[in-house]
N, CA, C and O atoms as CSV, one atom per row, in Angstrom:
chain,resi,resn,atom,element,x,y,z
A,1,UNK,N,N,-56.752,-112.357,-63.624
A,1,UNK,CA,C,-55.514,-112.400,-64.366
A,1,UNK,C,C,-54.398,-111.676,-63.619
A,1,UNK,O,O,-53.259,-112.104,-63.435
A,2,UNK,N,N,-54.896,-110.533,-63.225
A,2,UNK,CA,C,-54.084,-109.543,-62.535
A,2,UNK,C,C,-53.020,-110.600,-61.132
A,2,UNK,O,O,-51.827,-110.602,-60.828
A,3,UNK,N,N,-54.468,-111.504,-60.530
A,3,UNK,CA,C,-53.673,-111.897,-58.984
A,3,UNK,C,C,-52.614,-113.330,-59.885
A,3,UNK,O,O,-51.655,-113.663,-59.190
A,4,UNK,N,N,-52.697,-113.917,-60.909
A,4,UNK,CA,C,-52.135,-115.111,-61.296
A,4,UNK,C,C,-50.804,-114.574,-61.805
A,4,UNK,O,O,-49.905,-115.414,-61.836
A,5,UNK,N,N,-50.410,-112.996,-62.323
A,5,UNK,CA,C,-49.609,-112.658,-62.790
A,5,UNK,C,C,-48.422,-112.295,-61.439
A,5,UNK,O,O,-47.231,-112.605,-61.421
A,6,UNK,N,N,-49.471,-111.299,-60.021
A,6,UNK,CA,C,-49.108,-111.050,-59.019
A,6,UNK,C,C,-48.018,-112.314,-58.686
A,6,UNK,O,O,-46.823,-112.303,-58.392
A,7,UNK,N,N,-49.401,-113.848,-58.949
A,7,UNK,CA,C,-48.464,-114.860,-57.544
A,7,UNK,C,C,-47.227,-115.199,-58.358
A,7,UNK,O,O,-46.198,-115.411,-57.716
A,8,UNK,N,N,-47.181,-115.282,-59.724
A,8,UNK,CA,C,-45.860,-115.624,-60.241
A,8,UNK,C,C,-44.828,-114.766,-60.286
A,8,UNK,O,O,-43.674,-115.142,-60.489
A,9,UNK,N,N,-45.238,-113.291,-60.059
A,9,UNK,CA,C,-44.231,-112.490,-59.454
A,9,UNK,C,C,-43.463,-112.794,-58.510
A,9,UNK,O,O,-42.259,-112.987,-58.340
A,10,UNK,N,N,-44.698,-112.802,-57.739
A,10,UNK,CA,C,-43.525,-113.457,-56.266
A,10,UNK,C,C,-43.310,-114.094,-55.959
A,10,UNK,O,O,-42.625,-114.144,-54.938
A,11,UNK,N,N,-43.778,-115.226,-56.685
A,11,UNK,CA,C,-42.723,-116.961,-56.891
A,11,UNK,C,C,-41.129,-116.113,-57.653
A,11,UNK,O,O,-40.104,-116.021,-56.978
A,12,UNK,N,N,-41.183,-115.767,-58.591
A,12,UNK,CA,C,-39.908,-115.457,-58.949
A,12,UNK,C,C,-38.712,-114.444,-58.412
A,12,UNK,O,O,-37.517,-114.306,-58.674
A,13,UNK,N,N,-39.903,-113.645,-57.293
A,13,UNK,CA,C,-38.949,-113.024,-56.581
A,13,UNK,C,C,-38.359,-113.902,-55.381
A,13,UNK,O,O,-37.234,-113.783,-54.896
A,14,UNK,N,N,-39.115,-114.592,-55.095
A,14,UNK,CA,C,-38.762,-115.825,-53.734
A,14,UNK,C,C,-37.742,-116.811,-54.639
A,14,UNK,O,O,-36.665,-117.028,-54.082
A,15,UNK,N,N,-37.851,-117.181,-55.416
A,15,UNK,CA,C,-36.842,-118.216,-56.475
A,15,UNK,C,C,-35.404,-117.411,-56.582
A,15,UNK,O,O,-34.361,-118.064,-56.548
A,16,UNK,N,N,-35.381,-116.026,-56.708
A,16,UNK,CA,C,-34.363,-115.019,-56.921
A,16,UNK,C,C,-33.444,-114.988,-55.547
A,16,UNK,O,O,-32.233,-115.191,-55.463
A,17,UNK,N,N,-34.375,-114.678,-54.507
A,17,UNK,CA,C,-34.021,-114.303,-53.577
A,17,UNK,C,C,-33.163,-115.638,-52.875
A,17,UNK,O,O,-32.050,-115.634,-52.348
A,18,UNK,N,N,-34.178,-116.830,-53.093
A,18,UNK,CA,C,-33.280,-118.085,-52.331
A,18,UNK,C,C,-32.103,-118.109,-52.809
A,18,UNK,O,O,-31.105,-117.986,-52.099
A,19,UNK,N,N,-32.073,-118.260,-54.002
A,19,UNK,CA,C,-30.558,-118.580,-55.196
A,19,UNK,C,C,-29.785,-117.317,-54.579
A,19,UNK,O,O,-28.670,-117.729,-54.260
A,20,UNK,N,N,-29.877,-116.249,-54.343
A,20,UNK,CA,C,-29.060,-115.131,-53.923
A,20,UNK,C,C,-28.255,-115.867,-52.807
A,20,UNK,O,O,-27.071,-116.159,-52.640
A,21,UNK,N,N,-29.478,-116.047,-52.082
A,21,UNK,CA,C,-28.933,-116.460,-50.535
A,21,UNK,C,C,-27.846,-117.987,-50.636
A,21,UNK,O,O,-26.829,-117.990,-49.942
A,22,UNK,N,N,-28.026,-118.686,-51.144
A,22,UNK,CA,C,-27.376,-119.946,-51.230
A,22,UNK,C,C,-25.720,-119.330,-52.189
A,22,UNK,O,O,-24.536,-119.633,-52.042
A,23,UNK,N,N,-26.467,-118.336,-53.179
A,23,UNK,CA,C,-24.840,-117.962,-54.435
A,23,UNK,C,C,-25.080,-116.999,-54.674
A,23,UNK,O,O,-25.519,-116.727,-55.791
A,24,UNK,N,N,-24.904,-116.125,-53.778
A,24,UNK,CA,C,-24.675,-114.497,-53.967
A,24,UNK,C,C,-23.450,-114.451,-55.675
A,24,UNK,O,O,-23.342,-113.394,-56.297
A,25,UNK,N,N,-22.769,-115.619,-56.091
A,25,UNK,CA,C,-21.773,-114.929,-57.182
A,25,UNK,C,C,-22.568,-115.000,-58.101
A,25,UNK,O,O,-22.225,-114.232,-59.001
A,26,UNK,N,N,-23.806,-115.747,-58.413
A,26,UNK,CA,C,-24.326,-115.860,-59.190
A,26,UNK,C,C,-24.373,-114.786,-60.550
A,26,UNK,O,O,-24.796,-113.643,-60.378
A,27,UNK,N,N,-23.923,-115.227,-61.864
A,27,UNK,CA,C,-23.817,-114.477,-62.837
A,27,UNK,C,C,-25.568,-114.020,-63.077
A,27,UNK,O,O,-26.399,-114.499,-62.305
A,28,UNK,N,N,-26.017,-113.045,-64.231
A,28,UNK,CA,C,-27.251,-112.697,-64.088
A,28,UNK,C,C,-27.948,-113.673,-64.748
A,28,UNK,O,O,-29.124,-113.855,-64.429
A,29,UNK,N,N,-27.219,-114.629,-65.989
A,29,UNK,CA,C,-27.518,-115.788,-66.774
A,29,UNK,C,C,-27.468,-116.345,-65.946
A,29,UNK,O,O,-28.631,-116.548,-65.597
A,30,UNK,N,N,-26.430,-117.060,-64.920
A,30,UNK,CA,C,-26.644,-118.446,-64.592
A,30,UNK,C,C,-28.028,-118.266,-63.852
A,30,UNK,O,O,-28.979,-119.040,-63.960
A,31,UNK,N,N,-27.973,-116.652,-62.767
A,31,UNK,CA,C,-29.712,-116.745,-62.349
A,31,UNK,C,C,-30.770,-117.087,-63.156
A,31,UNK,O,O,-31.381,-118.129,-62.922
A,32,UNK,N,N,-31.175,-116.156,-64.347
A,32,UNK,CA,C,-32.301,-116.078,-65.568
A,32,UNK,C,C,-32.105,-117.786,-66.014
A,32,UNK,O,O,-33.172,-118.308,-66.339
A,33,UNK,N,N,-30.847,-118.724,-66.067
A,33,UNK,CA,C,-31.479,-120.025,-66.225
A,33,UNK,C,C,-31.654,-120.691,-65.283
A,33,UNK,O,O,-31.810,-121.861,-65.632
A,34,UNK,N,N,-31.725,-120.534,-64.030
A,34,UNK,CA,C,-32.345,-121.201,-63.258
A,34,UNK,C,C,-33.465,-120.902,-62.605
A,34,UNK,O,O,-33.835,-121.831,-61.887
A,35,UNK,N,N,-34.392,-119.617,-62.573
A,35,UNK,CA,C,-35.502,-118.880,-62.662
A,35,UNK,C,C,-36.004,-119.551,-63.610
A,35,UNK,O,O,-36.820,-120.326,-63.111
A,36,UNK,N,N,-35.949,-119.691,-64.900
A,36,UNK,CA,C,-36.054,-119.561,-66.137
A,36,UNK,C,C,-36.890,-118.634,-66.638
A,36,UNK,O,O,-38.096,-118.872,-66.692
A,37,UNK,N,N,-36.507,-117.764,-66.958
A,37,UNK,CA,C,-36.305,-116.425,-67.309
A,37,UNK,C,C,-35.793,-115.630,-68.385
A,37,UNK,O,O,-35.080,-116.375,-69.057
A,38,UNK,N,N,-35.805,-114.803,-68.735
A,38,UNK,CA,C,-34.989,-113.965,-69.691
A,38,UNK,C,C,-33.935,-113.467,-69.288
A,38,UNK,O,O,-34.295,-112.956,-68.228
A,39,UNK,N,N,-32.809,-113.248,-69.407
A,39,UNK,CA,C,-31.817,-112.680,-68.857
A,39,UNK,C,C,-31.897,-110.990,-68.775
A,39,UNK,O,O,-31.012,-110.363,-68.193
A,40,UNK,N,N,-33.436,-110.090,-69.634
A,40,UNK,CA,C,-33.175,-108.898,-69.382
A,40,UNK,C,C,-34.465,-109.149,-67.811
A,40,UNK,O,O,-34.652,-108.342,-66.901
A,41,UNK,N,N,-35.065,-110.383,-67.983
A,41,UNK,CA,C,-36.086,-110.124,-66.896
A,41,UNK,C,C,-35.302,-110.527,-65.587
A,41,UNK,O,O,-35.918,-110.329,-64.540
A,42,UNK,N,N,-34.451,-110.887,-65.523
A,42,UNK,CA,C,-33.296,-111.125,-64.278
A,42,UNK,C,C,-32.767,-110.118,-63.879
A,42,UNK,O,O,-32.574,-109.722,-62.729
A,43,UNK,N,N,-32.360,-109.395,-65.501
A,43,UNK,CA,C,-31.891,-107.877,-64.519
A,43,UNK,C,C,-32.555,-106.785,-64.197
A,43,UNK,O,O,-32.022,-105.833,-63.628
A,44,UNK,N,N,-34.092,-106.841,-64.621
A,44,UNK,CA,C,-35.116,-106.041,-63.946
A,44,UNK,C,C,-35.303,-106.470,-62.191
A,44,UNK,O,O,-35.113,-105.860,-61.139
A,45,UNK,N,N,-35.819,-107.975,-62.589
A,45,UNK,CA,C,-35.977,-108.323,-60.996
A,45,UNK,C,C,-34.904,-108.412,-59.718
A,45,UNK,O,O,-35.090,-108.568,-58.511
A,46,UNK,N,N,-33.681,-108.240,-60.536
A,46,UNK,CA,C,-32.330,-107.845,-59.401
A,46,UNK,C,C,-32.313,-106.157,-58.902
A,46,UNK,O,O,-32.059,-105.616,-57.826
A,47,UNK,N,N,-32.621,-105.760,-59.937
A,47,UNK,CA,C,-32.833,-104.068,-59.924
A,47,UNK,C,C,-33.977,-103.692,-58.873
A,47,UNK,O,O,-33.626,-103.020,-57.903
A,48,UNK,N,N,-35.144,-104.023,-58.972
A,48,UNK,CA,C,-36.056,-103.659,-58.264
A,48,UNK,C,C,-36.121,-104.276,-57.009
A,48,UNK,O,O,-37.177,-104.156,-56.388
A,49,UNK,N,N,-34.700,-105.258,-56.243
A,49,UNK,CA,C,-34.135,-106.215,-55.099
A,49,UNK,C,C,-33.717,-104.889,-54.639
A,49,UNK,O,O,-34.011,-104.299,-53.599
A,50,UNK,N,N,-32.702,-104.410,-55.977
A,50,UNK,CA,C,-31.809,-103.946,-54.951
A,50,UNK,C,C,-32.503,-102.225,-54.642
A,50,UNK,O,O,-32.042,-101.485,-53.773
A,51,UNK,N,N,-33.537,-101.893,-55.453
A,51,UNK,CA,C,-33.994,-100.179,-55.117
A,51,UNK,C,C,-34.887,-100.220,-54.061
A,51,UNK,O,O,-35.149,-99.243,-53.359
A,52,UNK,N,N,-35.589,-101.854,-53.866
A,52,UNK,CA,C,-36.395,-102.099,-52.839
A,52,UNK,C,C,-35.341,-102.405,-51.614
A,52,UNK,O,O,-35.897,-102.250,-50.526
A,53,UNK,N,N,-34.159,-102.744,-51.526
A,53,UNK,CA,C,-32.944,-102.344,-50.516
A,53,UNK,C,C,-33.058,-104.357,-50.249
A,53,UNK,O,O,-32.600,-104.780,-49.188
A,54,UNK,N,N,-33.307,-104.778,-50.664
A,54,UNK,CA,C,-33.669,-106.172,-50.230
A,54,UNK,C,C,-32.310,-106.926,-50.376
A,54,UNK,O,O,-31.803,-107.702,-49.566
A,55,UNK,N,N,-31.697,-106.408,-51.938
A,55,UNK,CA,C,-30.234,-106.787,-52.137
A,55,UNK,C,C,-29.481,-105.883,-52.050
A,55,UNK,O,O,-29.950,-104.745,-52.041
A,56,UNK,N,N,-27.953,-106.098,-51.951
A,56,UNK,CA,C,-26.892,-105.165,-52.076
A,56,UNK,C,C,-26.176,-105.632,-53.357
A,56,UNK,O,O,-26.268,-106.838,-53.586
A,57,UNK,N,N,-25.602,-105.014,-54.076
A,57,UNK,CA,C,-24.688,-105.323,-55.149
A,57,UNK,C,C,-23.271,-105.123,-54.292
A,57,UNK,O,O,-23.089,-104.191,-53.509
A,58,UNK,N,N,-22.383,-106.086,-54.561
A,58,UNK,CA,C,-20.923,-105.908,-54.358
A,58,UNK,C,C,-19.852,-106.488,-55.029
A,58,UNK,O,O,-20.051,-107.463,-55.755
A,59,UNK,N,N,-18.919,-106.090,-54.904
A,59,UNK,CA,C,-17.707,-107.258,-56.112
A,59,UNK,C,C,-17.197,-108.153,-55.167
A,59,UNK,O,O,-16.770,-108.226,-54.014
A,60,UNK,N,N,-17.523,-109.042,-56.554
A,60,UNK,CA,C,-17.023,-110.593,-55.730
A,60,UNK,C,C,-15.537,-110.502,-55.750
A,60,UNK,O,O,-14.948,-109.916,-56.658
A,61,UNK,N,N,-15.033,-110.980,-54.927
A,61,UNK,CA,C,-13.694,-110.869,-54.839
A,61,UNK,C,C,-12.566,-112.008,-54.587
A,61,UNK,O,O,-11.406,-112.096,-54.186
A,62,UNK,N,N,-13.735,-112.916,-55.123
A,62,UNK,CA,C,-12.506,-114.916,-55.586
A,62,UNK,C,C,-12.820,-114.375,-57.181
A,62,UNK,O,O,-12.573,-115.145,-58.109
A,63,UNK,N,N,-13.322,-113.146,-57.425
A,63,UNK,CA,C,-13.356,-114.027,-58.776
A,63,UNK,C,C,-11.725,-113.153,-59.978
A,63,UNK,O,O,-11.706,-111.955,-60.259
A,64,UNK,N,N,-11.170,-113.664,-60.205
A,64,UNK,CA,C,-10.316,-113.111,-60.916
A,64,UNK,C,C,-11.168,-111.495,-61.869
A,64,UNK,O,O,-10.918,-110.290,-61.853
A,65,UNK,N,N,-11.920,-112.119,-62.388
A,65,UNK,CA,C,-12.478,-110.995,-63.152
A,65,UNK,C,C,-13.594,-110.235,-62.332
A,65,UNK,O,O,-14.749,-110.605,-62.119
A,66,UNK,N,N,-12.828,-108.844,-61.846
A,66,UNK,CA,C,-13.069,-107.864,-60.912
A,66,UNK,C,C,-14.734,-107.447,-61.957
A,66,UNK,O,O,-15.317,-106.698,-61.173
A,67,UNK,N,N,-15.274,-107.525,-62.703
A,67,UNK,CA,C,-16.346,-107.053,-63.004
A,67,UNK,C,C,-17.660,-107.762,-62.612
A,67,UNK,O,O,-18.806,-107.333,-62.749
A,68,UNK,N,N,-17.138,-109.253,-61.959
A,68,UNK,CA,C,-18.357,-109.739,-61.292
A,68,UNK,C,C,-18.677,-109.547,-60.095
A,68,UNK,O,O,-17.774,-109.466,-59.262
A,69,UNK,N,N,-20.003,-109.429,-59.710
A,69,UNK,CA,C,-20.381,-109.336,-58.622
A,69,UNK,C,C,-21.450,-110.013,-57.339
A,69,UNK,O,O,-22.180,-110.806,-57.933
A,70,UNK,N,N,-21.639,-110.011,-56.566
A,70,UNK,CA,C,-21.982,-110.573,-55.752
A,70,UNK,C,C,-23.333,-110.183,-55.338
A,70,UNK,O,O,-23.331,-109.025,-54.921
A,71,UNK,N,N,-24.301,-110.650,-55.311
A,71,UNK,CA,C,-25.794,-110.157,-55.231
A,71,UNK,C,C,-26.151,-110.390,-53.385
A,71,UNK,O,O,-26.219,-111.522,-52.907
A,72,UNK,N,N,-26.294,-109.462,-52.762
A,72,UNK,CA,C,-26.135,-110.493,-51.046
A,72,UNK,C,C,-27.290,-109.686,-50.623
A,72,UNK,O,O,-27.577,-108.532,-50.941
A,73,UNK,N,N,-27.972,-110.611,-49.752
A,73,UNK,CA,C,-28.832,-110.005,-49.157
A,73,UNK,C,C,-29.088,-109.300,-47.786
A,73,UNK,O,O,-28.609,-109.893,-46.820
A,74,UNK,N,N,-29.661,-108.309,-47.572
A,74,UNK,CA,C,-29.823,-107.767,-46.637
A,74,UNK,C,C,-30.505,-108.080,-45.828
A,74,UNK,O,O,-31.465,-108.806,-46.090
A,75,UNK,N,N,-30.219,-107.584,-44.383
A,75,UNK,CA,C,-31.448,-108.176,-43.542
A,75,UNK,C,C,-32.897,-107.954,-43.716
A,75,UNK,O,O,-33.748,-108.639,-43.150
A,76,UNK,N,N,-33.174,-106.895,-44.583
A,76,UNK,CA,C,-34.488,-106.765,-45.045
A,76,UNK,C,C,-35.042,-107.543,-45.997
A,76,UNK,O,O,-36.221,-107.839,-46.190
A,77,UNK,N,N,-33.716,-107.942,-46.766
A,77,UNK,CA,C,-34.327,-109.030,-47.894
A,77,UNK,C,C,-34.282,-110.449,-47.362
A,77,UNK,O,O,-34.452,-111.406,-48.117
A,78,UNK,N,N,-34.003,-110.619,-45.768
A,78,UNK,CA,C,-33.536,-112.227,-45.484
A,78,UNK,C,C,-35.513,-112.309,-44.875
A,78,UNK,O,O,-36.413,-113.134,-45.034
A,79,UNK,N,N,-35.380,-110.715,-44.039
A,79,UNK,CA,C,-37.211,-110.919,-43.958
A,79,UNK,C,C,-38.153,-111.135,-45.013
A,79,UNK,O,O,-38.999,-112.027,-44.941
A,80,UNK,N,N,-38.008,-110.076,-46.347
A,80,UNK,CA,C,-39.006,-110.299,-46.879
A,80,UNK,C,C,-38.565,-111.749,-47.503
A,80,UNK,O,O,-39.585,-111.841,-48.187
A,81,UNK,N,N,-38.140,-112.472,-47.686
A,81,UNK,CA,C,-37.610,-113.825,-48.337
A,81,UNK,C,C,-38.343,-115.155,-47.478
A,81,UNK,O,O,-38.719,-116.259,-47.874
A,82,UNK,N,N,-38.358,-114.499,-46.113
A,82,UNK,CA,C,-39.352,-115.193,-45.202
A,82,UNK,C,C,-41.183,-115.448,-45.432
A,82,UNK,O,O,-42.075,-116.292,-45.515
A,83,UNK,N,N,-40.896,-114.151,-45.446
A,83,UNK,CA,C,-42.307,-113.850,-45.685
A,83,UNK,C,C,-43.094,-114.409,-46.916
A,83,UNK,O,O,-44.238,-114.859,-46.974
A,84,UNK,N,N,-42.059,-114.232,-47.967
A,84,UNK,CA,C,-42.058,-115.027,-49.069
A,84,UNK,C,C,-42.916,-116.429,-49.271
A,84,UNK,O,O,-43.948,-116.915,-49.733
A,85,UNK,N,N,-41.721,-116.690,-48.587
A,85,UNK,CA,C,-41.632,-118.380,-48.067
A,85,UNK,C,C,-43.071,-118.922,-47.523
A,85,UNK,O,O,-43.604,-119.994,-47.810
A,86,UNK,N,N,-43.576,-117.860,-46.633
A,86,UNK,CA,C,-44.714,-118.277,-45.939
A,86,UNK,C,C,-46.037,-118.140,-46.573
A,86,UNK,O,O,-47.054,-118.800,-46.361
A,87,UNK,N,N,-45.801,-116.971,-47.550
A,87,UNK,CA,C,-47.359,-117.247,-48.461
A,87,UNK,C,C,-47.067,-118.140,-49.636
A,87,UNK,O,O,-48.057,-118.726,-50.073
A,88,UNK,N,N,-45.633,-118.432,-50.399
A,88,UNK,CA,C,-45.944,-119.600,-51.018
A,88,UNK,C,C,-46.242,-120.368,-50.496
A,88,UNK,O,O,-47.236,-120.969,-50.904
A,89,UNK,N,N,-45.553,-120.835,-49.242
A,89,UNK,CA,C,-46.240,-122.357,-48.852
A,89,UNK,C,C,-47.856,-122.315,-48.641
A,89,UNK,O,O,-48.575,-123.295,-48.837
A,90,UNK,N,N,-48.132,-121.563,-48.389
A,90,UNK,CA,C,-49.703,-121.498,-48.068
A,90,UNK,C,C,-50.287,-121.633,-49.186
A,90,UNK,O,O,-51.259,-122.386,-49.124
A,91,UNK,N,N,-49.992,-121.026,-50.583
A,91,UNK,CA,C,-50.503,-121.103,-51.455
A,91,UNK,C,C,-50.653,-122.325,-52.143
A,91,UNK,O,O,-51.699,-122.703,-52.671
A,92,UNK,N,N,-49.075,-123.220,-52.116
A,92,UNK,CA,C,-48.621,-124.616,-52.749
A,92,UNK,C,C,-50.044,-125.207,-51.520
A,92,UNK,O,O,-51.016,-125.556,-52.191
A,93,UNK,N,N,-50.148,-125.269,-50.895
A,93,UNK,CA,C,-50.722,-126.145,-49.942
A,93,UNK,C,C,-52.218,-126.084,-50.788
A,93,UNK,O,O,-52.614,-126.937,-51.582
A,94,UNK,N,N,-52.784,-125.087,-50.468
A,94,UNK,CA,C,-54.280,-124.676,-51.068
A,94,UNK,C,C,-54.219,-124.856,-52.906
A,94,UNK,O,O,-55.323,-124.790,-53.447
A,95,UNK,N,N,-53.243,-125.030,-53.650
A,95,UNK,CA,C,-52.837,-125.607,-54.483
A,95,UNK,C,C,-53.011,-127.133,-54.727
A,95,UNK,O,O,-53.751,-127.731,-55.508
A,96,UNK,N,N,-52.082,-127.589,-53.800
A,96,UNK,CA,C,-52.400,-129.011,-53.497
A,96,UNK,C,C,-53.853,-129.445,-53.151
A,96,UNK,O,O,-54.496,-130.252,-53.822
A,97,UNK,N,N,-54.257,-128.879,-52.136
A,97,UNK,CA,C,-55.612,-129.458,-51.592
A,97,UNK,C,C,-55.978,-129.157,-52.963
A,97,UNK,O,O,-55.440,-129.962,-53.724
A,98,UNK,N,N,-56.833,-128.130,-53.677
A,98,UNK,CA,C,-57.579,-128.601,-54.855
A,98,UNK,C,C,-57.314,-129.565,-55.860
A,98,UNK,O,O,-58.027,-130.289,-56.555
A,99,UNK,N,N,-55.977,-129.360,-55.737
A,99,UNK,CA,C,-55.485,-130.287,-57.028
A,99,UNK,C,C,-56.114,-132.228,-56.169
A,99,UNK,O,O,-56.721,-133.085,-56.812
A,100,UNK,N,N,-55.824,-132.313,-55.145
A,100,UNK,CA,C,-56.079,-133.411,-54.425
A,100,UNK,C,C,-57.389,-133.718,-54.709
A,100,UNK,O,O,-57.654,-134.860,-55.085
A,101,UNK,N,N,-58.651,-132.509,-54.540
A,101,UNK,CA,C,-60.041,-132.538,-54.085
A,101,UNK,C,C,-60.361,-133.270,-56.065
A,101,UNK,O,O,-61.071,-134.205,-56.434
A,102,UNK,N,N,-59.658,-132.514,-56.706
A,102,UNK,CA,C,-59.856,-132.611,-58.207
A,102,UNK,C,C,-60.017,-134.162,-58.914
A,102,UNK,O,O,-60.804,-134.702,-59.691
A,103,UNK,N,N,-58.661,-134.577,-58.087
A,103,UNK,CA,C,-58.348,-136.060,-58.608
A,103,UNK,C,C,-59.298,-137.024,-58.006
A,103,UNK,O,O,-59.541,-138.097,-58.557
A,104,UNK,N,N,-59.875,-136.642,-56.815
A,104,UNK,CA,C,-60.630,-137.505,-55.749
A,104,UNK,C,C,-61.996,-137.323,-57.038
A,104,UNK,O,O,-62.489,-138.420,-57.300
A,105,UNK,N,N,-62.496,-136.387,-57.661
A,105,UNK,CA,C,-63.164,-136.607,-57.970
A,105,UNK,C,C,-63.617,-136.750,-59.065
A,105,UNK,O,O,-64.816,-136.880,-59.313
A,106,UNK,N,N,-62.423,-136.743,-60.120
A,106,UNK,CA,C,-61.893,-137.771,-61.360
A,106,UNK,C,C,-62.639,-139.068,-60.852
A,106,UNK,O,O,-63.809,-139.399,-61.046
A,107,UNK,N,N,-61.614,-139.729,-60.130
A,107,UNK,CA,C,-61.824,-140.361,-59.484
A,107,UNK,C,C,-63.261,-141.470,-59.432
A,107,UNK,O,O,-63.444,-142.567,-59.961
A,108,UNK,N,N,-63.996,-140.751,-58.683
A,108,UNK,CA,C,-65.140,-140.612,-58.208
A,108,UNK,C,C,-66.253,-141.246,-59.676
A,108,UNK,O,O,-67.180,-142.052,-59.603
A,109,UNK,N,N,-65.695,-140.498,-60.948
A,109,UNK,CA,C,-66.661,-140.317,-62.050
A,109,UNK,C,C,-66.034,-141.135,-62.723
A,109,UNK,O,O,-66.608,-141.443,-63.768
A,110,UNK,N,N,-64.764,-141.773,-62.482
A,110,UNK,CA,C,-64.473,-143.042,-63.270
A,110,UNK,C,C,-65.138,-144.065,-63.041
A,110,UNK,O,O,-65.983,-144.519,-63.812
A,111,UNK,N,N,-64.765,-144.641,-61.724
A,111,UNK,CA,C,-65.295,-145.352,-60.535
A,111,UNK,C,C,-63.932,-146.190,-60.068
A,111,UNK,O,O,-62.749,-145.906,-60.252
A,112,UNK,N,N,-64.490,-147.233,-59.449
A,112,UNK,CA,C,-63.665,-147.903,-58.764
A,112,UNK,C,C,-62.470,-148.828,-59.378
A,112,UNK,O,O,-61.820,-149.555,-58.627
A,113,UNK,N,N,-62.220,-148.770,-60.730
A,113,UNK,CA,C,-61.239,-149.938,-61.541
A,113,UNK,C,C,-60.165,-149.270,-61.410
A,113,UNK,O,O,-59.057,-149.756,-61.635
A,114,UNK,N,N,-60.403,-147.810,-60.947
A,114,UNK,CA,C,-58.481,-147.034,-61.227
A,114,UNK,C,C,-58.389,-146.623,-59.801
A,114,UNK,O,O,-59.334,-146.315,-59.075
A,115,UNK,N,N,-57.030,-146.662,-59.472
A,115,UNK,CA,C,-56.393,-145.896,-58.446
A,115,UNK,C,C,-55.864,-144.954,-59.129
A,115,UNK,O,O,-55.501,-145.004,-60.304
A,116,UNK,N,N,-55.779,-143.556,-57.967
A,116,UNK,CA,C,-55.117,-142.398,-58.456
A,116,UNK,C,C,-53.934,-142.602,-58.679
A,116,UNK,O,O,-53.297,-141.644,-59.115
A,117,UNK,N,N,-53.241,-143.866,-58.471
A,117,UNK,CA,C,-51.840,-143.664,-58.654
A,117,UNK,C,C,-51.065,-144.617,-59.858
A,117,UNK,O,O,-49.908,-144.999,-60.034
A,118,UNK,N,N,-52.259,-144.765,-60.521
A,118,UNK,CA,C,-51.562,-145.557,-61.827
A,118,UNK,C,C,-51.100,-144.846,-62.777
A,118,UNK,O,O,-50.580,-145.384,-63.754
């Protein structure tokens, strides 16, 4: 339970981190709905970006209303965002393969009248 809670952690910190990188103006709602998320769990996981130094907070400064700000990442957070990147994909992959091995053998116990792709 512990590692299923872990990997969706850091799916949502890698989900956080991309959206940073693409829209640092990002409000903390428009993040938490596109995470989908809670909006107080957006501002935990921005908080612990930025004490882990990964993000910087700064004011955005197109935006008329001086109280928004700009979430940007640091070069430490452009690494760990990498790194990120590289055990999800590994994971989606080994994901996939079972999910693949699974259907093959659906499949298998139907028999031959279905394709997997009907």
């Amino acid at each position: 339970m512990a590692g299923q809670r872990s990997a969706a952690q850091e799916e949502v910190r890698f989900r956080v981190l991309r959206l940073l990188q693409d829209n640092p103006e990002m409000s903390q709602r428009e993040l938490a709905n596109a995470v989908r998320i809670s909006v107080g769990g957006a501002h935990y996981v921005l908080s612990a970006l930025i004490e882990k130094g990964l993000i910087k907070l700064g004011n955005f400064s197109a935006s008329s209303d001086k109280r928004r700000y700009a979430y940007i990442l640091t070069p430490k957070g452009v690494v760990e965002k990498t790194a990120l990147t590289k055990r999800l994909f590994l994971r989606k992959c080994a994901e996939y393969d079972a999910l693949k091995a699974e259907i093959m053998a659906l499949h298998d116990e139907v028999g031959t009248g279905i394709t997997p792709h009907e």
